[in-house]
C-alpha positions in Angstrom: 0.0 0.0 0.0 1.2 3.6 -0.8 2.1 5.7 1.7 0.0 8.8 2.3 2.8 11.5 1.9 0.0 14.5 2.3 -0.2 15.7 -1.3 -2.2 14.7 -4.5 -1.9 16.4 -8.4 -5.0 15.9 -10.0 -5.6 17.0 -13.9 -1.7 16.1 -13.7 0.5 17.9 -16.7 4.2 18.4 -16.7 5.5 21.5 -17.5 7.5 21.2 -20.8 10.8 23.4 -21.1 10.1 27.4 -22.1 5.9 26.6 -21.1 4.2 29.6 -19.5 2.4 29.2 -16.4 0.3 30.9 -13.9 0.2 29.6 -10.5 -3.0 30.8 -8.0 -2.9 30.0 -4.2 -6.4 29.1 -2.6 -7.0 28.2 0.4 -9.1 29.1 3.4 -7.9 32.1 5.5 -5.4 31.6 8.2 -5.1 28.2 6.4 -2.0 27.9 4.8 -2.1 30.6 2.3 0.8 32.7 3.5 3.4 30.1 3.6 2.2 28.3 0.5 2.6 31.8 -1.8 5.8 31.9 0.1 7.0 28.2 -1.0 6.1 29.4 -5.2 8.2 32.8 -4.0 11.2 30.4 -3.2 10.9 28.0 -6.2 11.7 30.9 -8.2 8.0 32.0 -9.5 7.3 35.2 -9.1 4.8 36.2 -6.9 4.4 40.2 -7.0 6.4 43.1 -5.9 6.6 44.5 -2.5 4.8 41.8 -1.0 2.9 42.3 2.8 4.0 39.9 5.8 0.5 38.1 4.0 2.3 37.6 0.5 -0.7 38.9 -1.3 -0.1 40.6 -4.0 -1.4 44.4 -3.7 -2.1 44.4 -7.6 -4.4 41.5 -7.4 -5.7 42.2 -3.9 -6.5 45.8 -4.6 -8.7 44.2 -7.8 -10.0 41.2 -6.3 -11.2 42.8 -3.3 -14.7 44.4 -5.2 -17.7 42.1 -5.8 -17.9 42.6 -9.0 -14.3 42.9 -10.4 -13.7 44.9 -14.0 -12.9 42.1 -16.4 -11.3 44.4 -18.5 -8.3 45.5 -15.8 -8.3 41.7 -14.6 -7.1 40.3 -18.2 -4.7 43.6 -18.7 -2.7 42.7 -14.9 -2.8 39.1 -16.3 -1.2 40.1 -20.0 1.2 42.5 -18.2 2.1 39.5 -15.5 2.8 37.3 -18.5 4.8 40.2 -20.8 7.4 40.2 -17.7 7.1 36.3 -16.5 7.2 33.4 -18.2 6.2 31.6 -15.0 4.2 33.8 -12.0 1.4 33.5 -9.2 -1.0 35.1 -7.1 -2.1 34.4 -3.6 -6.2 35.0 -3.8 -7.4 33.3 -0.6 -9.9 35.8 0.6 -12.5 36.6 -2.3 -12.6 33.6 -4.6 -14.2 34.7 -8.2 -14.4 31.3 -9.4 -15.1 32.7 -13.0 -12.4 34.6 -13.0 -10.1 32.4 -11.9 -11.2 29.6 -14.4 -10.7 31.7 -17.4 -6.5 32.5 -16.2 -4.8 31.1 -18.9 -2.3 28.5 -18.6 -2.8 28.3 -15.3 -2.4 26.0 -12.4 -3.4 25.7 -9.0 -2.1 25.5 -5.4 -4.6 24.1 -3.0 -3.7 24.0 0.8 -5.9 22.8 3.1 -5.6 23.0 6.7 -7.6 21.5 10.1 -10.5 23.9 10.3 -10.5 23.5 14.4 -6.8 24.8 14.1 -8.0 27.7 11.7 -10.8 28.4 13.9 -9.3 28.3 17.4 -6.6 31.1 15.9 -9.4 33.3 15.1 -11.3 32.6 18.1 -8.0 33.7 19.8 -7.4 36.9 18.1 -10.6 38.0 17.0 -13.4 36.7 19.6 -14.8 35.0 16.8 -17.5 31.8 17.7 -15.6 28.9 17.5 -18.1 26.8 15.3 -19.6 29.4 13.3 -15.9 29.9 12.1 -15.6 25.8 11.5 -19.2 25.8 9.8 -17.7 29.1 7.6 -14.6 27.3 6.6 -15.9 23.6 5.9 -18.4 25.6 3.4 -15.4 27.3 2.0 -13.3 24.3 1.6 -16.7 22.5 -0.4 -16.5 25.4 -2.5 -12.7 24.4 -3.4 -13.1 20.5 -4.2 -16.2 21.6 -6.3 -13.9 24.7 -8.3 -11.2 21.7 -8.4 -13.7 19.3 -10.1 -15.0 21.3 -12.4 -12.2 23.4 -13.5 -9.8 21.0 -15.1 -6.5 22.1 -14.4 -3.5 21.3 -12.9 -4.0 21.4 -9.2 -1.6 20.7 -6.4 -3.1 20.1 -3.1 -1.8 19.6 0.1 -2.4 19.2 3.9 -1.0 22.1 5.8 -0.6 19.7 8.6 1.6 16.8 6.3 4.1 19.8 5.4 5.3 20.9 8.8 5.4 17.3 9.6 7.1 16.3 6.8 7.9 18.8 4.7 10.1 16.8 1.9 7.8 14.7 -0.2 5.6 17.3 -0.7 8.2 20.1 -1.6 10.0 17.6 -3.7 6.4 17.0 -5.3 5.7 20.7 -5.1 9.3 21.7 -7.4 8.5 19.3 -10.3 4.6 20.7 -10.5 6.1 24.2 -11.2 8.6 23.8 -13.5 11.6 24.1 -10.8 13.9 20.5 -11.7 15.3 19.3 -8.2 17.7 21.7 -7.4 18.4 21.3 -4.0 19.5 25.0 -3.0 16.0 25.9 -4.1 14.6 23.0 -2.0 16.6 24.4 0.9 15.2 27.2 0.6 11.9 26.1 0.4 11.8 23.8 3.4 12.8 27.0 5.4 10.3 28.8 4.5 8.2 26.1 6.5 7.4 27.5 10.0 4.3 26.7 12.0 3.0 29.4 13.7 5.1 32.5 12.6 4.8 34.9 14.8 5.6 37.7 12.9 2.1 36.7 11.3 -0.1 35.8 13.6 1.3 38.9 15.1 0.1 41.5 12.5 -3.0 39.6 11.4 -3.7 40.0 15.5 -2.9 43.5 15.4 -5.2 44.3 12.0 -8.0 42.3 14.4 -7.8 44.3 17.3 -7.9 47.7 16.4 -11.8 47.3 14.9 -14.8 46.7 17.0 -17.3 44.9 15.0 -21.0 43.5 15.8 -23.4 41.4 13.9 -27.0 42.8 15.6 -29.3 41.1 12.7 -28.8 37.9 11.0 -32.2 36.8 9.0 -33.4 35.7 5.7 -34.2 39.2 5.1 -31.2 41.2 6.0 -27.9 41.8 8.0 -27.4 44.4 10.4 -24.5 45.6 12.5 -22.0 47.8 13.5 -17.7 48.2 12.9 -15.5 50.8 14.1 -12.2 51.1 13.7 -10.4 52.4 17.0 -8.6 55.2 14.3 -12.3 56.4 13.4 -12.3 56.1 10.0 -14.8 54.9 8.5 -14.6 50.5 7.4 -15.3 49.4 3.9 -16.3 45.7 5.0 -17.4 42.5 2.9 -20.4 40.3 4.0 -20.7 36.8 2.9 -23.5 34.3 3.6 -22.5 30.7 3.7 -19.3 31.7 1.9 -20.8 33.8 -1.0 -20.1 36.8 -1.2 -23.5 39.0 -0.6 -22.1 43.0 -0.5 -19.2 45.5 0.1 -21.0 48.8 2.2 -19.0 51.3 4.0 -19.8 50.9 7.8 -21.0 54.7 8.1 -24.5 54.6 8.8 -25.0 57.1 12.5 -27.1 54.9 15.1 -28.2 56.4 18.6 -27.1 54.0 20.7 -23.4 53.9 19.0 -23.4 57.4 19.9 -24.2 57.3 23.2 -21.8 53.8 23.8 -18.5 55.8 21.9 -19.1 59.1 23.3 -18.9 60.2 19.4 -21.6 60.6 16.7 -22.5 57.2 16.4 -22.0 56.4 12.3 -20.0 52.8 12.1 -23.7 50.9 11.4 -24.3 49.0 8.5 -27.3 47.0 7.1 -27.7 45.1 3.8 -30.8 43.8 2.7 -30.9 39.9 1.2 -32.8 38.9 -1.9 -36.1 37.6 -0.5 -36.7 34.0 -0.7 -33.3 33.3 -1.5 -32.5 32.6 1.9 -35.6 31.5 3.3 -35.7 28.1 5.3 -31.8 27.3 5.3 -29.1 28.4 8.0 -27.3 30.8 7.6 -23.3 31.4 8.2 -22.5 35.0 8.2 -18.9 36.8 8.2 -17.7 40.0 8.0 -14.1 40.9 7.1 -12.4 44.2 6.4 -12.5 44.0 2.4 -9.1 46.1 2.7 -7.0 43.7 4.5 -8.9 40.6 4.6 -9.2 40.2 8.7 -12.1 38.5 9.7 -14.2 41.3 11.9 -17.3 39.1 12.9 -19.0 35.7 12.3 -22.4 34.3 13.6 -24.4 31.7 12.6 -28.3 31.2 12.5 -30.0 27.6 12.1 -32.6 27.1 9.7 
């Protein structure tokens, strides 16, 4: 019997000599992400310029952050990423436009998944967040992968978050031949160091991005969301809602409220409320999360049974 070494290719194509390829990381947040853009950044793909502690690329961040990206921009940053690379990437765990992503050309994909207790303890830890709301949020999220996997046809690497720290060299060894990067083994060095488990420069600024924004859901129903986020700086939050990991609106948390007013000492305007298309929602439980569509942090999560 094989041994499980933590990895499987499916839709499994070599890369010949002088092929073009574009890589995209998915994954859940505070899954993997990070250190799996960083592994493609060590194999010698590029994966942007002036990359955060997150590795996300601003270019593709600052795009894929609306709800409705302009398909227009999106295929001129991929024809300028392929004029200047034969061979690049993207990290795009928080707002997954699955259409968008299928039509990449040449592409392949980097799948990590991770224990969703782990995932949801950390944000539990740094962001209050309820513990199974978060796990009910990211098992819906990691559905939504293995469907995108099935359907989309492509290459795709995936691996467990858990099998790499543990043992990192199968699936690095596995990880340099799917993109394109021989078996050099000062490029494998310097992709099993890039292996940490908890880094703490990380978890410290993801922390830090957390704690500085108060953030309430009020209102959960099939009819509409309500709540409130204020940043401790006072300016005003541009915030994404998703329901049962689709992604439902981007509002700017400004709305004044009374009661805020009265709590903060301040006029009051961090509310927010988004109505829901009626029916669509009716009879079925609902997981909502709100994250700062700037930075990605997860702000608030509750969940509502049918």
């Amino acid at each position: 019997m094989a041994a499980n070494e933590g990895f499987f290719v499916e839709n499994a194509a070599p890369l010949t000599d002088g092929a073009r390829a574009a890589f995209c990381v998915l994954g859940m947040p505070r899954g993997g992400t990070t250190m799996t853009a960083k592994l493609l950044q060590a194999a010698g793909i590029f994966m942007g310029q002036s990359l955060p502690v997150t590795a996300e690329d601003p270019d593709f961040a600052k795009l894929l952050k609306d709800k409705a990206p302009d398909r227009g921009e999106f295929d001129a940053l991929l024809a300028t990423r392929f004029g200047a690379h034969r061979r690049w990437g993207f990290k795009a765990p928080y707002k997954n436009h699955w259409d968008l992503l299928d039509a990449i050309p040449d592409s392949r994909f980097v799948v990590v998944f991770r224990d969703v207790l782990a995932v949801a303890n950390r944000n539990r830890i740094s962001t209050s967040a309820d513990l199974l709301s978060n796990m009910a949020a990211n098992l819906a999220l990691q559905t939504q992968l293995a469907r995108f996997i099935a359907k989309s046809g492509r290459p795709v690497f995936m691996f467990s978050y858990e099998k790499a720290v543990l043992e990192p060299q199968p699936i690095i060894t596995a990880l340099q031949d799917f993109c394109g990067a021989g078996s050099n083994a000062a490029t494998r060095a310097a992709m099993m160091a890039v292996i940490r488990p908890n880094d703490s420069e990380y978890a410290e600024v993801m922390d830090r991005l957390a704690s500085n924004v108060s953030c309430n859901l009020d209102i959960v129903n099939p009819h509409r969301i309500a709540g409130w986020a204020r940043a401790a700086s006072g300016k005003h939050l541009n915030i994404r809602i998703t329901v049962n990991g689709e992604a439902v609106a981007e509002v700017v948390a400004d709305r004044p409220r009374d009661d805020l007013s009265r709590h903060f000492g301040d006029a009051g305007d961090y509310a927010f409320e988004v109505p829901l298309e009626a029916g669509l929602y009716a009879g079925k439980p609902l997981s909502v999360e709100v994250r700062d569509a700037g930075t990605g942090a997860v702000l608030a999560r509750r969940a509502v049974p049918a």
